[in-house]
C-alpha positions as a Markdown table, in Angstrom:
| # | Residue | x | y | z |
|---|---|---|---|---|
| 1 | Unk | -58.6 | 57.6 | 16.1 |
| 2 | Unk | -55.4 | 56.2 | 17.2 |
| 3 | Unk | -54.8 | 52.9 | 18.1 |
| 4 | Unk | -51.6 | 52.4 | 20.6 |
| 5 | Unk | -50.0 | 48.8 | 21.5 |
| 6 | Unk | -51.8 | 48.1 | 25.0 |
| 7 | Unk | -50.0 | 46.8 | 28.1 |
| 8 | Unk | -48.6 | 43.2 | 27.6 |
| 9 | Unk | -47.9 | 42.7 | 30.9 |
| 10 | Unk | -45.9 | 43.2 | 33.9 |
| 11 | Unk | -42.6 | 43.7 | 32.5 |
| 12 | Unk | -43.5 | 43.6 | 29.0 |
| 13 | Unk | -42.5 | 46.7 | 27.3 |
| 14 | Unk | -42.2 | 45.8 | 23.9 |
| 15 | Unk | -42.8 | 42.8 | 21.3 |
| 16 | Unk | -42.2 | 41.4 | 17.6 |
| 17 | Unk | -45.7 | 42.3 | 15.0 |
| 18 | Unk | -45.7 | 38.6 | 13.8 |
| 19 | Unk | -48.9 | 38.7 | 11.9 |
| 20 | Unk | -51.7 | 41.8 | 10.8 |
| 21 | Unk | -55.1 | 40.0 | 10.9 |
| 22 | Unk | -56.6 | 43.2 | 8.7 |
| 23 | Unk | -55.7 | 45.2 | 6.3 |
| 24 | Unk | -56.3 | 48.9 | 4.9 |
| 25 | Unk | -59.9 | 49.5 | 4.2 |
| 26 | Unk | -61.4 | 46.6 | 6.5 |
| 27 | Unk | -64.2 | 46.9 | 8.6 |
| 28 | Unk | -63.4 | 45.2 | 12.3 |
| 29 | Unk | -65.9 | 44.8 | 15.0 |
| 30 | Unk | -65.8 | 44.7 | 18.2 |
| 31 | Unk | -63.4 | 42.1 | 19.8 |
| 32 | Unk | -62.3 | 41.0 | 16.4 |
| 33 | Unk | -58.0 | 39.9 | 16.6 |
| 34 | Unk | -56.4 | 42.9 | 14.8 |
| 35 | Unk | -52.6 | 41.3 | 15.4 |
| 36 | Unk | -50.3 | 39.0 | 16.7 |
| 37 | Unk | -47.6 | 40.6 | 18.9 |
| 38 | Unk | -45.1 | 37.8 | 20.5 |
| 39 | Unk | -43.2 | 38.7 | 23.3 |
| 40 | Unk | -40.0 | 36.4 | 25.3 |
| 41 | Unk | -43.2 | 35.3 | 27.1 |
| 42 | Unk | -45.9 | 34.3 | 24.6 |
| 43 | Unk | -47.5 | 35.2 | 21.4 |
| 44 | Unk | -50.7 | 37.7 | 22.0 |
| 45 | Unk | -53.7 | 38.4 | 20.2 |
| 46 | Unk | -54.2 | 41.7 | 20.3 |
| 47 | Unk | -58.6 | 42.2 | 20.1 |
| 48 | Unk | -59.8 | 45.5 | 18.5 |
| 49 | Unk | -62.0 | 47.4 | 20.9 |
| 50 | Unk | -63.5 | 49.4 | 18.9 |
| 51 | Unk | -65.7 | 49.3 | 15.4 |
| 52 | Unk | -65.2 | 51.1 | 12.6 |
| 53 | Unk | -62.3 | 51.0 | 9.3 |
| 54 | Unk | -59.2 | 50.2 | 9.0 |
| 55 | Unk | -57.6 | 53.8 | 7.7 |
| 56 | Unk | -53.4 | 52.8 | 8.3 |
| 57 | Unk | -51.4 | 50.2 | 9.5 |
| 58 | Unk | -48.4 | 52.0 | 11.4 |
| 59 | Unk | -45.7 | 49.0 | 11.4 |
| 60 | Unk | -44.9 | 46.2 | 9.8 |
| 61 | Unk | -44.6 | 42.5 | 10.2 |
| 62 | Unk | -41.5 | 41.6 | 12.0 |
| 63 | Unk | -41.1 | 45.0 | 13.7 |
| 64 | Unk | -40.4 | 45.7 | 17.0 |
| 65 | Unk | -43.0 | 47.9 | 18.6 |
| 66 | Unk | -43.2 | 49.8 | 22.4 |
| 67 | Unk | -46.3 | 49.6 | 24.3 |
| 68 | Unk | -48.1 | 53.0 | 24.1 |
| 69 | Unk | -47.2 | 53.3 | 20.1 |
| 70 | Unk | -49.5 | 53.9 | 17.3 |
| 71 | Unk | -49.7 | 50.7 | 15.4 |
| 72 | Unk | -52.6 | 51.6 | 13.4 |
| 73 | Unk | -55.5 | 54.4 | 13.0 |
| 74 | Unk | -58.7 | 53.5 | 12.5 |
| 75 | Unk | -62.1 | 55.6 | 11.3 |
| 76 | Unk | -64.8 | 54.9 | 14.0 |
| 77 | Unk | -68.5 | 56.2 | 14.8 |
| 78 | Unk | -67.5 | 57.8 | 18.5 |
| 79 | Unk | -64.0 | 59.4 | 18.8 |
| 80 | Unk | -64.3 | 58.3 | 22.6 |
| 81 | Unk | -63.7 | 55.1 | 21.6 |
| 82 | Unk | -59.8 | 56.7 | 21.1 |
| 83 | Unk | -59.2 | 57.3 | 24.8 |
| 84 | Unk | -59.9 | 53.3 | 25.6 |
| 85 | Unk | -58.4 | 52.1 | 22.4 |
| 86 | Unk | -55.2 | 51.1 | 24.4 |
| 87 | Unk | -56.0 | 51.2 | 28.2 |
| 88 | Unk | -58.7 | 48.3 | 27.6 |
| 89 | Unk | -57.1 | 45.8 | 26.0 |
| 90 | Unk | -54.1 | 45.4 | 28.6 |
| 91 | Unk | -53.3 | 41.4 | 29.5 |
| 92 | Unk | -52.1 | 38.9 | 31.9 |
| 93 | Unk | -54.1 | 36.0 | 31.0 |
| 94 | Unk | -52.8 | 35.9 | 27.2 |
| 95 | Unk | -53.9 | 33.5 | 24.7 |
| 96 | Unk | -50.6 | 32.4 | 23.4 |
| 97 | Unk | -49.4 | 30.1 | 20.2 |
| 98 | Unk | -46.6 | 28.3 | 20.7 |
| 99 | Unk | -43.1 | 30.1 | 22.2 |
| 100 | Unk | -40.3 | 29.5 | 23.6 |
| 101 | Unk | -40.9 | 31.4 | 27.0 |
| 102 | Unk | -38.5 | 32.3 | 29.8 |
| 103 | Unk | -39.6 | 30.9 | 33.4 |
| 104 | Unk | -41.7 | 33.2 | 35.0 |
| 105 | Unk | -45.1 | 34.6 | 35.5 |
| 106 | Unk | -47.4 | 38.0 | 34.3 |
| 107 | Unk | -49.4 | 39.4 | 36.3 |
| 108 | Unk | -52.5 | 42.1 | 35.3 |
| 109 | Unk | -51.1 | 45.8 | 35.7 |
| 110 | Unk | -53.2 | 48.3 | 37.7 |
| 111 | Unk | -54.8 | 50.5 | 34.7 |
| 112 | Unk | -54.3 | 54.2 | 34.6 |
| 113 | Unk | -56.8 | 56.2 | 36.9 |
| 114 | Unk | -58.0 | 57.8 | 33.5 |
| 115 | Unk | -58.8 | 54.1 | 32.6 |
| 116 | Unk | -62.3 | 53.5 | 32.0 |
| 117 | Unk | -64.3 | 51.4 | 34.8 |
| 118 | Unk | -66.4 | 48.7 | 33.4 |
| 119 | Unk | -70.3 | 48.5 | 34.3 |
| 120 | Unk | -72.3 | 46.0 | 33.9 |
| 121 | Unk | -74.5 | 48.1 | 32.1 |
| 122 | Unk | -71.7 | 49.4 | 29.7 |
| 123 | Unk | -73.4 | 49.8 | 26.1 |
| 124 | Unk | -70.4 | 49.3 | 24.4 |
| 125 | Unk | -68.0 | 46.3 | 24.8 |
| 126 | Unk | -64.4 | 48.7 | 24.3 |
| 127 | Unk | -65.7 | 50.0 | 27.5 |
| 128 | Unk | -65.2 | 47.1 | 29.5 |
| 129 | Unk | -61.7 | 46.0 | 31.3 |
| 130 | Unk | -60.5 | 42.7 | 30.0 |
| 131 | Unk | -57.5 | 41.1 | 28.8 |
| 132 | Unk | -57.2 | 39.5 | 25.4 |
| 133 | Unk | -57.8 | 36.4 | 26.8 |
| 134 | Unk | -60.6 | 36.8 | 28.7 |
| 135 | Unk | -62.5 | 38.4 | 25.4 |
| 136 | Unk | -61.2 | 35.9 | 23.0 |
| 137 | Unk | -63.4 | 33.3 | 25.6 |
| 138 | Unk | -66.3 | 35.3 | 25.9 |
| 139 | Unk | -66.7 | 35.6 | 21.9 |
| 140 | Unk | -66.3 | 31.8 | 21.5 |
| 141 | Unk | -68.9 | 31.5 | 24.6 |
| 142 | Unk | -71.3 | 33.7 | 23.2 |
| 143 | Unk | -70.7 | 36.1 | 26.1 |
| 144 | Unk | -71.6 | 39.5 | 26.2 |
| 145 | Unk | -68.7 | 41.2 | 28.1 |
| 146 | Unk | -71.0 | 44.7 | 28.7 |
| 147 | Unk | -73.3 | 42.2 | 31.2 |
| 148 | Unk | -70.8 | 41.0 | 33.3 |
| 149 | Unk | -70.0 | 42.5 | 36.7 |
| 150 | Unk | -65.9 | 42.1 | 36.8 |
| 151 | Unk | -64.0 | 41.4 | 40.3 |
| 152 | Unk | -60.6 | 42.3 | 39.0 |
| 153 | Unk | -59.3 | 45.9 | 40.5 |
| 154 | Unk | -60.9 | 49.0 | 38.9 |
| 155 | Unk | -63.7 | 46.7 | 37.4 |
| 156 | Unk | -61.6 | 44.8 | 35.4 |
| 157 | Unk | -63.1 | 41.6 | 34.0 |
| 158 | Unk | -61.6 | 38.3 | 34.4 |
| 159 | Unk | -61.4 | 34.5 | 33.0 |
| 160 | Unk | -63.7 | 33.2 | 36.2 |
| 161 | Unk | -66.3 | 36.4 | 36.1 |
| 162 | Unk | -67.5 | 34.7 | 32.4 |
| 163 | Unk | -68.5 | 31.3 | 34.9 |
| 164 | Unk | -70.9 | 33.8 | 36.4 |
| 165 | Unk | -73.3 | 35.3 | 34.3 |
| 166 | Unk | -76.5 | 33.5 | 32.9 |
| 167 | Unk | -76.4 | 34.4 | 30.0 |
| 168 | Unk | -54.8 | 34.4 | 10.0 |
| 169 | Unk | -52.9 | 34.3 | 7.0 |
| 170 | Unk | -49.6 | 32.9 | 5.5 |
| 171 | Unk | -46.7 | 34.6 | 6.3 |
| 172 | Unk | -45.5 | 37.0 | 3.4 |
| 173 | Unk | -43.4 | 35.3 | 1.0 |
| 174 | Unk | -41.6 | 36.9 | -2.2 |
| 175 | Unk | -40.0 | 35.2 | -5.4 |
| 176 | Unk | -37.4 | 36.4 | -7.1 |
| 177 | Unk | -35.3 | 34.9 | -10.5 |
| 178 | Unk | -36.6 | 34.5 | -14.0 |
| 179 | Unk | -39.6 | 32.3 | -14.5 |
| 180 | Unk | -40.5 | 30.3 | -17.3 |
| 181 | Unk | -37.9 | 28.6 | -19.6 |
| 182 | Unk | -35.5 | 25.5 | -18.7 |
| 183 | Unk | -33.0 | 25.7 | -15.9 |
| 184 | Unk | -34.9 | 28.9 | -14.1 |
| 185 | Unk | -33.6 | 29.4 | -10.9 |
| 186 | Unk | -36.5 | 30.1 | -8.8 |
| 187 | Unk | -36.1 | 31.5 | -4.9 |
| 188 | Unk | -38.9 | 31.9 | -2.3 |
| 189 | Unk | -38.1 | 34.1 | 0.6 |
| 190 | Unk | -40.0 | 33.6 | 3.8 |
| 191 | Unk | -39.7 | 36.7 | 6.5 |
| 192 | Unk | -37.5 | 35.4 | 9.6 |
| 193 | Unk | -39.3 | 36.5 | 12.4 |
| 194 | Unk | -42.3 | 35.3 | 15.1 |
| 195 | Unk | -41.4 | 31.6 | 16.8 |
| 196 | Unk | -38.8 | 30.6 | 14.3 |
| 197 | Unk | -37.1 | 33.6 | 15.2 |
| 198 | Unk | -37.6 | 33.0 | 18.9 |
| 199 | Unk | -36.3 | 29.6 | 18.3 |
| 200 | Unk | -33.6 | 30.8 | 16.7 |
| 201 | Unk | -32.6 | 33.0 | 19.7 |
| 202 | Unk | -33.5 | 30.5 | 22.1 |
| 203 | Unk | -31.1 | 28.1 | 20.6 |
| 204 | Unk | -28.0 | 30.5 | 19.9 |
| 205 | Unk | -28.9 | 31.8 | 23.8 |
| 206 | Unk | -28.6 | 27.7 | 24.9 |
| 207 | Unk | -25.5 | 26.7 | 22.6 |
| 208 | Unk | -23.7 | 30.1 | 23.5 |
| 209 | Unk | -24.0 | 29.9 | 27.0 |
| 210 | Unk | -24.1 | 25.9 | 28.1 |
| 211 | Unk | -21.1 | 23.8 | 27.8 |
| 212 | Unk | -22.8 | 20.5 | 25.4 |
| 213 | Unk | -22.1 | 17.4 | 26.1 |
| 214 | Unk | -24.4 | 14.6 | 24.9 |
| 215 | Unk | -24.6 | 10.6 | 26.9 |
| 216 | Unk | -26.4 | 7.5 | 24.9 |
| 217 | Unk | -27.4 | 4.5 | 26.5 |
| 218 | Unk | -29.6 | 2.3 | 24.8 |
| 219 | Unk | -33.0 | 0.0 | 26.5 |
| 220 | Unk | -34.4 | -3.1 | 26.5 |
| 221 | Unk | -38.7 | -2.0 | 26.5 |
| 222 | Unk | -40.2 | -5.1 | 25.7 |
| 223 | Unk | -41.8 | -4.9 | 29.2 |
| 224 | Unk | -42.8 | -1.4 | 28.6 |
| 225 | Unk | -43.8 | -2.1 | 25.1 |
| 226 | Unk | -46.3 | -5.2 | 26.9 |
| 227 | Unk | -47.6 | -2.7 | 30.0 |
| 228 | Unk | -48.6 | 0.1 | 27.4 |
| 229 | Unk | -50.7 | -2.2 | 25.5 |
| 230 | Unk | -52.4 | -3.4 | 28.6 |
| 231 | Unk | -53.0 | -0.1 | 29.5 |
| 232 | Unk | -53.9 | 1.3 | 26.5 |
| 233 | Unk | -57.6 | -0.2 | 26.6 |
| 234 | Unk | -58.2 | 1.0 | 29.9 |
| 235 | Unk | -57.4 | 4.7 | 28.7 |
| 236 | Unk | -59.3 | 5.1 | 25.4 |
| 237 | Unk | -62.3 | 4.0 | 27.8 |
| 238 | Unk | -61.3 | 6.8 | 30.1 |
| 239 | Unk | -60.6 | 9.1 | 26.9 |
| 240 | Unk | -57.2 | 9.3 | 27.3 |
| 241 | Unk | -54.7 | 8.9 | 24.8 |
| 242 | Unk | -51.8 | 6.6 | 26.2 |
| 243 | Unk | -48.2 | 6.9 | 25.0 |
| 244 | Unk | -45.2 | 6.1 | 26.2 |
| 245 | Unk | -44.6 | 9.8 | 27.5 |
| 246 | Unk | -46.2 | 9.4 | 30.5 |
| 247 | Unk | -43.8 | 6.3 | 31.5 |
| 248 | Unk | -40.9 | 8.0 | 30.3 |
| 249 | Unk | -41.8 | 11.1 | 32.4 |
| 250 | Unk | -42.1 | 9.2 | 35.7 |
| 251 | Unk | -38.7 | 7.3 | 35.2 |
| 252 | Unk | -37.3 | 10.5 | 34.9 |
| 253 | Unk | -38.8 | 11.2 | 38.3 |
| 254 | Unk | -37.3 | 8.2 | 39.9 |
| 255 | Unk | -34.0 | 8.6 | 38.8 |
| 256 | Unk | -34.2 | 12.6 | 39.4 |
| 257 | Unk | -34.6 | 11.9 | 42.6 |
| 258 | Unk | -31.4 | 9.5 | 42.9 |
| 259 | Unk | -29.6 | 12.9 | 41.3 |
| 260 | Unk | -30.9 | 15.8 | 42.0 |
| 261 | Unk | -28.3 | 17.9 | 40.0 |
| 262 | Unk | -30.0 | 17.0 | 37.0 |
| 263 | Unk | -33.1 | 19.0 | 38.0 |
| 264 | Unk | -31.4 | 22.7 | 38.4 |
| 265 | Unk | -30.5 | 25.3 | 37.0 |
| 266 | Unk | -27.4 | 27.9 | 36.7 |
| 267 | Unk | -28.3 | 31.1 | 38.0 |
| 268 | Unk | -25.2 | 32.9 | 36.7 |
| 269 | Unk | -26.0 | 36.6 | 38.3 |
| 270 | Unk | -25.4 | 34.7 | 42.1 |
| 271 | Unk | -23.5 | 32.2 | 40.7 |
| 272 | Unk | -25.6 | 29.8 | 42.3 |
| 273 | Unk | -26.4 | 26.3 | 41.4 |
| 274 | Unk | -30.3 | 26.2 | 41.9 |
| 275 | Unk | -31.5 | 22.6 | 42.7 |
| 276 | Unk | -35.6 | 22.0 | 42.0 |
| 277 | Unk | -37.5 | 20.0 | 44.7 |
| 278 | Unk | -40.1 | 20.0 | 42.4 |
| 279 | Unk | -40.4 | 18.1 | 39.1 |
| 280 | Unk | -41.8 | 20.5 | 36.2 |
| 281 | Unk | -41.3 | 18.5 | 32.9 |
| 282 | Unk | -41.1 | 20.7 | 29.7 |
| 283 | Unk | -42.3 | 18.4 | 26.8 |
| 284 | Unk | -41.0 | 19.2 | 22.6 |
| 285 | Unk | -44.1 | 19.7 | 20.3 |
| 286 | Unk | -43.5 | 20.3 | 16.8 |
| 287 | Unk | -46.4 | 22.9 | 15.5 |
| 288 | Unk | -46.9 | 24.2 | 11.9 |
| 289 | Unk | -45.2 | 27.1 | 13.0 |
| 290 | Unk | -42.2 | 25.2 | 14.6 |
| 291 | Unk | -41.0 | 23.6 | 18.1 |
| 292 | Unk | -42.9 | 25.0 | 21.5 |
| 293 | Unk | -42.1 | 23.2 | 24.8 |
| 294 | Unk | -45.7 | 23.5 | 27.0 |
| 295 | Unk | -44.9 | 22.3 | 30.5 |
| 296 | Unk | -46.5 | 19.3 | 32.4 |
| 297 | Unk | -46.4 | 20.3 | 36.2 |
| 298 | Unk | -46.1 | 18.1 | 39.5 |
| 299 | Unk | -44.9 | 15.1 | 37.5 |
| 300 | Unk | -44.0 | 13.5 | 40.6 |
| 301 | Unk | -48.1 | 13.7 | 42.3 |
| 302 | Unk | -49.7 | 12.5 | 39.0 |
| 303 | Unk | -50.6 | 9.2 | 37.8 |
| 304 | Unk | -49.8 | 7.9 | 34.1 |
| 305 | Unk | -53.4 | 8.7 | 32.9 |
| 306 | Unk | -53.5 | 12.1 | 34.7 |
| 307 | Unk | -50.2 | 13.2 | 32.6 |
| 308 | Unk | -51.5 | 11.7 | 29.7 |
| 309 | Unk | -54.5 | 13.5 | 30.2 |
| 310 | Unk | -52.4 | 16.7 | 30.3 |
| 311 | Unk | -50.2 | 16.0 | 27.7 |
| 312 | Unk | -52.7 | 15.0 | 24.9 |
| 313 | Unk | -54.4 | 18.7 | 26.3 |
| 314 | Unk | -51.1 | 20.8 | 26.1 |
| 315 | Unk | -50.5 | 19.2 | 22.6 |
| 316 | Unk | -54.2 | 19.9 | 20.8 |
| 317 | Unk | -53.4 | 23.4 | 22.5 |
| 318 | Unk | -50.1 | 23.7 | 21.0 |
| 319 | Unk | -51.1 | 23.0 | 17.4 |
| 320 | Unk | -54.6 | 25.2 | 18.2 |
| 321 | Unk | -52.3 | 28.5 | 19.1 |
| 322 | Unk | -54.4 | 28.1 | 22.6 |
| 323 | Unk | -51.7 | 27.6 | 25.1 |
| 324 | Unk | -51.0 | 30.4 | 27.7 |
| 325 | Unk | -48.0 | 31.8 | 29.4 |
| 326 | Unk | -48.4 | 29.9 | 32.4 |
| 327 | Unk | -48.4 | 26.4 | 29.8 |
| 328 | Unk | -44.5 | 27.5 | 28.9 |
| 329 | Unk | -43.1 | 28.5 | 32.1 |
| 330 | Unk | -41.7 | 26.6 | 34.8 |
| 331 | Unk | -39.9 | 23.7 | 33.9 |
| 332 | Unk | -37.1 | 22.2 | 35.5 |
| 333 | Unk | -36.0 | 19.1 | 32.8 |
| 334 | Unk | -37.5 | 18.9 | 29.1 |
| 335 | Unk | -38.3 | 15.5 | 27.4 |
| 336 | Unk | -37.9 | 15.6 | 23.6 |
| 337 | Unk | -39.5 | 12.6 | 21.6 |
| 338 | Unk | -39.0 | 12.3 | 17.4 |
| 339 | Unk | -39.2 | 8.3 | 18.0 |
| 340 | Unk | -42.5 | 8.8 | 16.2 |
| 341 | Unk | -41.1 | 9.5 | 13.4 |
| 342 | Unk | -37.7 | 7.9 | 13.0 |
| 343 | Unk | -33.7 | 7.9 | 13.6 |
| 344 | Unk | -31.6 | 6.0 | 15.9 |
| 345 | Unk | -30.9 | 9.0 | 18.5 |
| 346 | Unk | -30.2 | 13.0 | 18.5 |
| 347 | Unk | -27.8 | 15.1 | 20.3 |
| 348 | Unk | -30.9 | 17.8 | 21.8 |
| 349 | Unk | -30.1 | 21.1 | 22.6 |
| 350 | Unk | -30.2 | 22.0 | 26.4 |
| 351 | Unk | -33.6 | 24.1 | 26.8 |
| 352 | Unk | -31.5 | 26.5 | 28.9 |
| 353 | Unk | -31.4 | 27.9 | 31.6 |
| 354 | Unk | -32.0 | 23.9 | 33.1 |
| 355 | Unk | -29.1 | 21.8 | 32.7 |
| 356 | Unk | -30.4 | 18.8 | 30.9 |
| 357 | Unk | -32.7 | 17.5 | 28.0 |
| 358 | Unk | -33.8 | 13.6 | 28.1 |
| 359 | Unk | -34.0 | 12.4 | 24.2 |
| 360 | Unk | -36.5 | 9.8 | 23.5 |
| 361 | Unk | -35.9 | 7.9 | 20.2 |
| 362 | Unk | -37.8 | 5.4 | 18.2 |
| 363 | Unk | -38.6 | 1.7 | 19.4 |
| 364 | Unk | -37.9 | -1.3 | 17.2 |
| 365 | Unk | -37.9 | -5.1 | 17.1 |
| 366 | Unk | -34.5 | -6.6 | 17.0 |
| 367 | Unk | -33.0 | -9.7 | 18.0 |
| 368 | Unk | -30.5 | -9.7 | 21.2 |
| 369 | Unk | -28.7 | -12.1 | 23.1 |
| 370 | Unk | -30.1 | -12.4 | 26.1 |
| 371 | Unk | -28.9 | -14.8 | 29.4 |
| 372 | Unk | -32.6 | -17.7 | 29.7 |
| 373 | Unk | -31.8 | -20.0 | 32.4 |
| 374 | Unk | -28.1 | -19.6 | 32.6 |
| 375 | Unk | -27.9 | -19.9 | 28.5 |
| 376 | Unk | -27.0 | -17.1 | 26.0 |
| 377 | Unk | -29.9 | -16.9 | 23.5 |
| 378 | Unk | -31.4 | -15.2 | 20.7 |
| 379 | Unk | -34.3 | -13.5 | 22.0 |
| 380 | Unk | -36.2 | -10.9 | 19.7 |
| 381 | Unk | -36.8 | -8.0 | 22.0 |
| 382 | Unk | -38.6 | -4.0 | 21.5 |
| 383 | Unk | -35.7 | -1.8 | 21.6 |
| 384 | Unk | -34.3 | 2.3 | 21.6 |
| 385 | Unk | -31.8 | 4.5 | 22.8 |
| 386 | Unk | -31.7 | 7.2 | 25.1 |
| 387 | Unk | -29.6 | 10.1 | 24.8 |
| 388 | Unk | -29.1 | 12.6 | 27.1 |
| 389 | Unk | -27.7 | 16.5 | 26.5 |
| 390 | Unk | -26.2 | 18.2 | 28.9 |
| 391 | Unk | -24.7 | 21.2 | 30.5 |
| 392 | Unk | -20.8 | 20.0 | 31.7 |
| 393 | Unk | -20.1 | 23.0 | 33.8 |
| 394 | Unk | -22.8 | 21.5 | 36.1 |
| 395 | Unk | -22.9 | 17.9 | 35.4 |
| 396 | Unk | -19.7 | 15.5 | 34.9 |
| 397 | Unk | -20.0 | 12.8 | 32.4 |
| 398 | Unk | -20.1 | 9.9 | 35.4 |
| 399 | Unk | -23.4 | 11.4 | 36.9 |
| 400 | Unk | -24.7 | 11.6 | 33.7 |
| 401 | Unk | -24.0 | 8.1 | 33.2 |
| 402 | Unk | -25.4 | 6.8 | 37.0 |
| 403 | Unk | -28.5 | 8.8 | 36.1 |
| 404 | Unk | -29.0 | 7.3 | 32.5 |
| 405 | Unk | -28.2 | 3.7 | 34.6 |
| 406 | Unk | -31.1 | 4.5 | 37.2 |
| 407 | Unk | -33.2 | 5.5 | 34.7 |
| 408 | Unk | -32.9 | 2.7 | 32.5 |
| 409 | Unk | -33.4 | 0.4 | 35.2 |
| 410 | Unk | -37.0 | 2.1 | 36.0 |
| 411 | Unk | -37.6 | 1.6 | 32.0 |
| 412 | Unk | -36.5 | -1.9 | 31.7 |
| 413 | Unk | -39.0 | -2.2 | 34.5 |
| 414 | Unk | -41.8 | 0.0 | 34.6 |
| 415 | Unk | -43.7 | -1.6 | 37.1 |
| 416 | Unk | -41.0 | 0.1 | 39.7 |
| 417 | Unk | -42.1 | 2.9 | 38.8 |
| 418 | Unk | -44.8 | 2.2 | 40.7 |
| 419 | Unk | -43.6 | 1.2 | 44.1 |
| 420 | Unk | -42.0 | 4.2 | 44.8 |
């Protein structure tokens, strides 16, 4: 049989083979991940939905392949498994590692009429409608798909109907140069392609298109530093993992509001500045495959233990290749932290299209002179700097600088942040 690349969804019609999970000769069950396809939305998991052996992989890693073509062929017990292969496997709800993804949504397309309808009684799981995502949670629930009624259009199984029922690899590398013997010269190629490809792309797209500029103002957290660590008890009780993020993410709030520019984007087609009522902050996560910017929602309506809550959930998702499309799409700002592990500040690049990326750097001890009762002292005081990139065609350096002040001021004293 034939296996073809199944719908990705709406809008999708092609992607980047990152990774083969099988080889030539292997045997795959049912459900069992054959690939990873990444698309400028997420990276998917592509499920087999059939049984049988792997007879020839059809493309290689790193190329880019349509929907509806042969990526592999496969020797199975039923050749009806062939005319399902690809309409069954179609997705919306996509498990996704991390990527760069452009705002927006995917939605489940209608399957073809010659689409298979699943049953409840369906004896064989390739029969049933479901999208990657939905079958990956079924396996790891222990769920069989054939006994559950879906409520998606033709039949289609989806994430909520499995609430119902009772019931890879390194990436290729090659060596070349002599080996053995002083002096050798020794190279190790690693194939450019999946997210550090997409970051790549995303980067040149940012750099090419946004006019830099960066702003550095540097804070005075010693109160911050002392409200954390009051906090912090009061969280691990609750389970919650308590940083500084979640502070940092509701000054940005305050002073977003104070500036509303900051929280837009340029949508060059109208040539309209867009201006977000709503505060969608895109957080930096560094993964063993590279950077991935998951989105906290609704800053502004959370508490500091609900976004810490969500971000210490994004993160294990991140690094766990669990995060969907929906985790990467929406954002209106993006926070970037390396405080944790070192450097005075960074110049971050804009995550465009938004106009602006907040750097958060390291915090350190260092004595200051500060005014005590009408006296200059030195006064040992936690300390960082802020720095702020962003896009000058739609922000001048003075309203980058009034922002940066209001900012600060929430930060210098995060119990403001509070009384809004």
């Amino acid at each position: 049989m034939e296996f073809k690349l199944p719908e990705l969804g709406e809008g999708v019609n092609e992607g980047e083979l990152v990774k083969w999970l099988v080889k030539t000769g292997d045997s795959v069950k049912d459900d069992q991940p054959l690939c990873e396809i990444m698309t400028d939305k997420a990276t998917i998991e592509i499920p087999s939905p059939f049984s049988g052996k792997i007879a020839s992989l059809n493309a290689k890693e790193g190329e880019v392949v349509k929907v509806h073509q042969v990526i592999l062929t496969a020797e199975t017990a039923s050749s009806s498994v062939s005319s399902s292969a690809s309409s069954s496997v179609s997705s919306s709800k996509v498990a996704a590692s991390p990527a760069h993804a452009s705002v927006g949504s995917t939605s489940a397309p209608v399957p073809a009429a010659s689409a298979p309808v699943a049953q409840a009684a369906s004896t064989h799981s390739a029969d049933v409608l479901a999208s990657p995502y939905t079958r990956r949670t079924a396996r790891e629930q222990g769920i069989d798909l054939t006994q559950v009624a879906g409520s998606g259009p033709h039949g289609r199984i989806l994430l909520e109907d499995l609430d119902r029922p009772s019931a890879g690899g390194a990436p290729a590398v090659s060596y070349s140069g002599p080996v053995g013997g002083g002096g050798a010269l020794i190279e190790e190629r690693i194939g450019f392609r999946g997210l550090r490809k997409k970051i790549a792309e995303k980067m040149r797209e940012s750099k090419h298109n946004a006019a830099h500029f960066t702003y550095v103002e540097e804070a005075d957290v010693t109160e911050l530093v002392k409200l954390r660590a009051k906090a912090k008890a009061m969280a691990e009780k609750q389970g919650v993992k308590l940083t500084y993020l979640p502070f940092v993410m509701k000054a940005m709030v305050s002073a977003l509001r104070k500036f509303p520019i900051m929280n837009s984007t340029l949508d060059e087609a109208k040539q309209e500045i867009v201006i977000k009522k709503y505060y969608n902050i895109a957080l930096s996560v560094q993964t063993d495959d590279g950077l991935t910017v998951p989105v906290v929602k609704s800053v502004e309506s959370k508490s500091v233990f609900q976004i810490a809550r969500e971000i210490q959930d994004l993160v294990d998702r991140a690094r766990r290749k669990k995060l969907t499309s929906a985790d990467l799409t929406g954002s209106t700002i993006t926070l970037t932290n390396a405080g944790s592990i070192g450097g005075l500040f960074a110049t971050p690049v804009i995550n465009y299209p938004e106009v602006a990326i907040l750097g958060f750097n390291k915090i350190s001890r260092k004595p200051v002179v500060k005014v005590i009762n009408g006296n200059e002292k030195i006064a040992i005081r936690d300390w960082t700097y802020f720095s702020i990139s962003l896009d000058h065609r739609i922000v001048d350096g003075a309203i980058a600088a009034e922002f940066m002040k209001a900012f600060i001021e929430v930060i210098e004293n995060p119990t403001l942040m509070f009384l809004e």
